[in-house]
C-alpha positions in Angstrom: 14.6 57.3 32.1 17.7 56.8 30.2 19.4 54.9 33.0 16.5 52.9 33.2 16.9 51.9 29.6 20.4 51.2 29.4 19.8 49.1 32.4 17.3 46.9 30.6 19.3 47.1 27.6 22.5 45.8 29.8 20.0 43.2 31.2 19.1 42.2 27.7 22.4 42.0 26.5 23.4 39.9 29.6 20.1 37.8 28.7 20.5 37.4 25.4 24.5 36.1 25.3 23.3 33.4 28.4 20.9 31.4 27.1 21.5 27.6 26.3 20.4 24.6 25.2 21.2 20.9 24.3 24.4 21.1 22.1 26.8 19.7 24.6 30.0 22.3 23.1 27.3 25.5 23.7 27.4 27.5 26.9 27.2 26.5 30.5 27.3 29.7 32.0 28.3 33.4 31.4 30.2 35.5 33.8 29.4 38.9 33.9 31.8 41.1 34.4 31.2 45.0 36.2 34.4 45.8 36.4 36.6 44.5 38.6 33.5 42.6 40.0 32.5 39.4 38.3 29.2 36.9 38.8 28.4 34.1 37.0 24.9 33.3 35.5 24.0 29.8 35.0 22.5 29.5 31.6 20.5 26.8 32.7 18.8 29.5 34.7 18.5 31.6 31.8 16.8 28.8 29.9 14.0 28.2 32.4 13.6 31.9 32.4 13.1 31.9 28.5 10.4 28.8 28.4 8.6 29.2 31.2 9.3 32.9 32.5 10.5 31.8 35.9 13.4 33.4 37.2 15.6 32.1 39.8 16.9 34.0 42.9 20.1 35.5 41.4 18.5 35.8 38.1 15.6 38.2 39.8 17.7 40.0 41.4 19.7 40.9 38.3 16.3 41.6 36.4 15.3 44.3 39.3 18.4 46.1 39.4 17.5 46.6 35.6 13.3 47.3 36.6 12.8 44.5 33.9 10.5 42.1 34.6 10.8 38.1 34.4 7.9 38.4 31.6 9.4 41.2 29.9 12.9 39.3 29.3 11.5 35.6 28.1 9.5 37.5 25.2 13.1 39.7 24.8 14.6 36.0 24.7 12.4 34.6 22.3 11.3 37.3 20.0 12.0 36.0 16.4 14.3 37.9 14.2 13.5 38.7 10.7 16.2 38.0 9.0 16.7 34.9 6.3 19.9 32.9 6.8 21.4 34.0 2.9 21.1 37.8 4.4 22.7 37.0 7.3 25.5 35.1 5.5 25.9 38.7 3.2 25.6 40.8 6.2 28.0 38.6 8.7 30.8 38.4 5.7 31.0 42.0 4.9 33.4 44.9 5.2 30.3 46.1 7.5 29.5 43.0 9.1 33.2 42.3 10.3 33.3 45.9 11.9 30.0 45.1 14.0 31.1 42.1 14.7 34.5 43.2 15.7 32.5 45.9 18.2 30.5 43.1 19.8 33.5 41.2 20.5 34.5 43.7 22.5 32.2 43.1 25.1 31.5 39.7 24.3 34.3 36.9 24.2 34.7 33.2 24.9 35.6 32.3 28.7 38.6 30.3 27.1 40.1 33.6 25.8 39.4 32.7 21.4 38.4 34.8 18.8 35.5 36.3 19.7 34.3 37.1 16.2 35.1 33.7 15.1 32.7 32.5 17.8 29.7 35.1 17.1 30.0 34.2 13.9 30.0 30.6 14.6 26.5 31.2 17.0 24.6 33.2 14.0 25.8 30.5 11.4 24.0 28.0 13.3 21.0 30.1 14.8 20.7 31.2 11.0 19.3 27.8 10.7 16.6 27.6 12.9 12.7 28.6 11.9 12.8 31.3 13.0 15.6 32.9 14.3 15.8 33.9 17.9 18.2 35.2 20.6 17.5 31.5 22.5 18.9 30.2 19.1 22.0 32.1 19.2 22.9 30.7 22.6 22.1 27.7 21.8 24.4 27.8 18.9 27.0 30.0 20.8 30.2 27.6 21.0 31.5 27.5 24.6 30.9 29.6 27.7 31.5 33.3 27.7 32.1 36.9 29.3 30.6 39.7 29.1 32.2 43.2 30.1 29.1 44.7 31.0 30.7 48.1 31.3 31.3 47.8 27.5 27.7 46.7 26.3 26.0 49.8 28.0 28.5 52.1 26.9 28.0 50.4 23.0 23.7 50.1 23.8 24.2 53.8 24.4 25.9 54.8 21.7 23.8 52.6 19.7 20.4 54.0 21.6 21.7 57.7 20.6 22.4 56.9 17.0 18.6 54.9 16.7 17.6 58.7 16.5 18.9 58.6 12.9 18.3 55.3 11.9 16.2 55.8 9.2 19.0 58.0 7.2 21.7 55.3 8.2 19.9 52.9 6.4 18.8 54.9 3.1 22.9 55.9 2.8 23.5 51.9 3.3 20.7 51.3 0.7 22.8 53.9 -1.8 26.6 52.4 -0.7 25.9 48.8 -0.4 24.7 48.1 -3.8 27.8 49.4 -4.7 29.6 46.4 -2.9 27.3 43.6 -3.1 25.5 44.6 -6.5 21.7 43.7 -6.2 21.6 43.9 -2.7 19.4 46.8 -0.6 20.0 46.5 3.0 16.7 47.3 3.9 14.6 45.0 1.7 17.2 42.3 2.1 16.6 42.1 6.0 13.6 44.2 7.5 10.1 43.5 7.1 7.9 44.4 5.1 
């Protein structure tokens, strides 16, 4: 079952970082890297997946290996986020923020070798803006192809998967310590809903 999981998750991930739209500087493609083994994805793919939940050949393929259905991903793709833009600006600019950022960069960086945080951050500036907020967004705002080490994103999805088990102390200690940096500010009520 876990395997299973971290395959969607992986799929996800892969989904969620290719998706595009009309700005002209925002990704073409993603190439996906396994290793030494490296495919690209045409985001324009990705795109017709998320609006009509068609998948092309290669795109298939890659949802299968995963046991994730075409269906399954476009609602992954377009499922809003909860989160208002001044929260996201708090949470992005943070001691916190930075450090998850940093950790996503790991896996996820431009194809023309810049900052990677720089760029995430760029992506949820601008998806920040839209009503609501959704993965399809954050491509669209994304500046520039990328890669994605996908060896990286499952081992990070799993880490992530195992620490979900105590999500709900994780965020009543940020509730207590983040007050103490941004004064006013619970994590919790600032960006889940209620």
């Amino acid at each position: 079952m876990l395997g299973v999981t971290l395959r969607r998750g992986l799929v996800g991930a892969v989904l969620a970082w290719g998706l595009w739209a009309l700005p002209s500087w925002a990704a073409d493609q993603i190439m996906v890297r396994f290793g030494p083994i490296s495919t690209p994805v045409a985001v324009n793919d990705l795109q017709t997946l998320a609006t009509t939940g068609q998948a092309s050949e290669r795109l298939t393929s890659l949802l299968g290996l995963a046991g994730m259905k075409p269906a399954d991903a476009q609602k992954f793709l377009s499922t809003p986020v909860p989160v208002q833009p001044a929260t996201l600006d708090k949470i992005v600019n943070s001691f916190v923020g930075n450090i998850i950022l940093s950790q996503v960069a790991t896996f996820v960086q431009p194809m023309n070798g810049g900052d990677g945080v720089a760029a995430i951050k760029t992506g949820l500036s601008q998806a920040a803006q839209s009503n609501p907020m959704t993965l399809m967004s954050l491509i669209r705002s994304y500046p520039g192809d990328m890669s994605v080490d996908a060896q990286k994103a499952m081992a990070i999805y799993k880490q992530i998967q195992a620490d979900a088990q105590n999500l709900p102390q994780v965020l009543a200690a940020v509730d207590e310590l983040l007050p103490l940096v941004m004064p006013g500010f619970k994590f919790s009520a600032g960006c889940l809903p209620r």
